[in-house]
N, C-alpha and C positions, 0 to 999 in steps of 0.2 A: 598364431602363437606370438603374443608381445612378452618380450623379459624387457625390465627394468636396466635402466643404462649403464647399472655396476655391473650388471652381467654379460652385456655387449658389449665394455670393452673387454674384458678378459678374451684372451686368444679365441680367437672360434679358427676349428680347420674346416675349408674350405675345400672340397674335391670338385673334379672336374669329370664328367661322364657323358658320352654321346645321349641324343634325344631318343626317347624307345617310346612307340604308339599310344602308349599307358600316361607317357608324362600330358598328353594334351588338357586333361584339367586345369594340372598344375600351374601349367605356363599360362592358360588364361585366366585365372586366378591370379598371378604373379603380374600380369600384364594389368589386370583392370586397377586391382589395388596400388601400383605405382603410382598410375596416371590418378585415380582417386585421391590418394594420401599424399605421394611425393610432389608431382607435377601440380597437381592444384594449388600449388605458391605461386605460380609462375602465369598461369591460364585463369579464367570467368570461371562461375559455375557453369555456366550456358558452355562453353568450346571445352570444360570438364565433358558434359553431359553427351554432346555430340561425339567423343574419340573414344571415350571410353565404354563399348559396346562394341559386343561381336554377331555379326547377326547371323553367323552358321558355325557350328562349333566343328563340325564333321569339315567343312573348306577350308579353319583353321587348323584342323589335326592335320589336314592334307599337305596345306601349305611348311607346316613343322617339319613334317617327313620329305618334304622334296629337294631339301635341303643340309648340309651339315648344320647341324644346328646342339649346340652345349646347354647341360642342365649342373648351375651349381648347386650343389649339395653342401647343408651344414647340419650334423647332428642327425641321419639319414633322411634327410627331407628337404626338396627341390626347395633351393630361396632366388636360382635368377635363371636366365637363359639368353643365348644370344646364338644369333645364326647368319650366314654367310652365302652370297649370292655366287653362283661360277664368276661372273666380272667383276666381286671384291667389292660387290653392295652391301654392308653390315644393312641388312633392312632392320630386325629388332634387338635391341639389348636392353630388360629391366632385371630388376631385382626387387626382392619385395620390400616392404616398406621396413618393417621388423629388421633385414638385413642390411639394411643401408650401411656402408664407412666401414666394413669388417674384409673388405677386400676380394668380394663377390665378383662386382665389374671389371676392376686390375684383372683380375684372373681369368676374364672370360675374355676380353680383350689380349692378352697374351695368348692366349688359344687362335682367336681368330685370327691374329697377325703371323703363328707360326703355319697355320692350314694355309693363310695366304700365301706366305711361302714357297710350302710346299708343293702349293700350286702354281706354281711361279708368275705370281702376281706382282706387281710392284707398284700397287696403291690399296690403301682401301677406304669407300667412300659411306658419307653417310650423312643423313637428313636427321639432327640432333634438334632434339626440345630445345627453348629454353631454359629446361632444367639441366638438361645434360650437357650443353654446349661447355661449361665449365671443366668437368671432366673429363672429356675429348680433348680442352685444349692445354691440359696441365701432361696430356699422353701423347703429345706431340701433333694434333691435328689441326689444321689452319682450316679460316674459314673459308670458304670459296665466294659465295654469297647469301645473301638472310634471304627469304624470301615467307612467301606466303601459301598458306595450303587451306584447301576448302574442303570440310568433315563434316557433313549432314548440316547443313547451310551455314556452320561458322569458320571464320577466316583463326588459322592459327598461324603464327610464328615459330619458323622452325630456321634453320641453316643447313647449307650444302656445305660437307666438311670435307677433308681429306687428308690421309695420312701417304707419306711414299714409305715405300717397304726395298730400302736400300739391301741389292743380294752380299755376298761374301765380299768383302772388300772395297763395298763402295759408300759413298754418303749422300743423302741429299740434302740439299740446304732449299728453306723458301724463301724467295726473297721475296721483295714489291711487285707490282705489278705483274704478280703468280710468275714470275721470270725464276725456271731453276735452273743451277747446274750443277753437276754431277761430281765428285771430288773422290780421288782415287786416295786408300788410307795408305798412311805415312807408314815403311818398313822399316 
């Protein structure tokens, strides 16, 4: 579904819902077209070609389900998802292209940080395109280091990021040389 640009900004709500066995279309539909349409500013045709494919859909329904993992909804129809590892690996976060800048990812990203939480984690990491490196780091996440990944014989560009997930009363600050410390808030 494309709407024209008058009608993406106008407010769209945005909900949040656990992942149920049913959404696995969705999200690899959601997943391919990202990388197709968004990511391909940033990536070749060729290391397009190679990430974007699934080559078992039933391993990725698996993989959905073994996980907490969020489906945003706008208008009753899945537009992103993201999901969360026990040790605070955000492994995917897209959205679809059509939904891009309407507050899909903010929102699925406050989700993940509050499950992090919950879970009493206090970081959470993640291997960002060079598409999304930008919005990672306008959300608080530093880069750790760029490196390189290999995706059916193409080398892509991605980064090791991290967010700290400061509990009730504390803060983290990053400095240089990844050196933190920890600051207790002012009463």
């Amino acid at each position: 579904m494309h709407l024209p640009d008058s009608e993406r900004t106008r407010a769209t709500m945005v909900t949040l819902r656990r992942y149920v066995p049913a959404d696995y279309v969705s999200t690899a539909e959601i997943f391919l077209r990202a990388i197709r349409e968004v990511a391909s500013r940033d990536y070749t045709p060729a290391q397009i070609d190679a990430w974007a494919k699934i080559d078992d859909l039933q391993a990725w329904a698996e993989r959905r389900s073994s996980r907490p993992t969020w489906i945003a909804v706008a208008d009753g129809l899945p537009i992103g998802f993201a999901d969360l590892e026990p040790d605070g690996h955000l492994d995917m976060m897209f959205v679809h292209p059509d939904h891009q800048g309407i507050g899909a990812a903010s929102s699925l990203l406050l989700e993940i940080e509050a499950e992090a939480r919950n879970l009493g984690l206090t970081r959470i990491f993640t291997e960002a395109s060079l598409t999304a490196r930008p919005f990672f780091e306008r959300r608080g996440f530093i880069v750790l280091m760029r490196q390189s990944v290999e995706k059916r014989g193409q080398a892509l560009t991605n980064f090791r990021m991290e967010k700290l997930l400061p509990q009730a009363g504390q803060h983290y600050c990053h400095l240089p040389v990844a050196t933190r410390i920890r600051l207790k808030t002012p009463r």
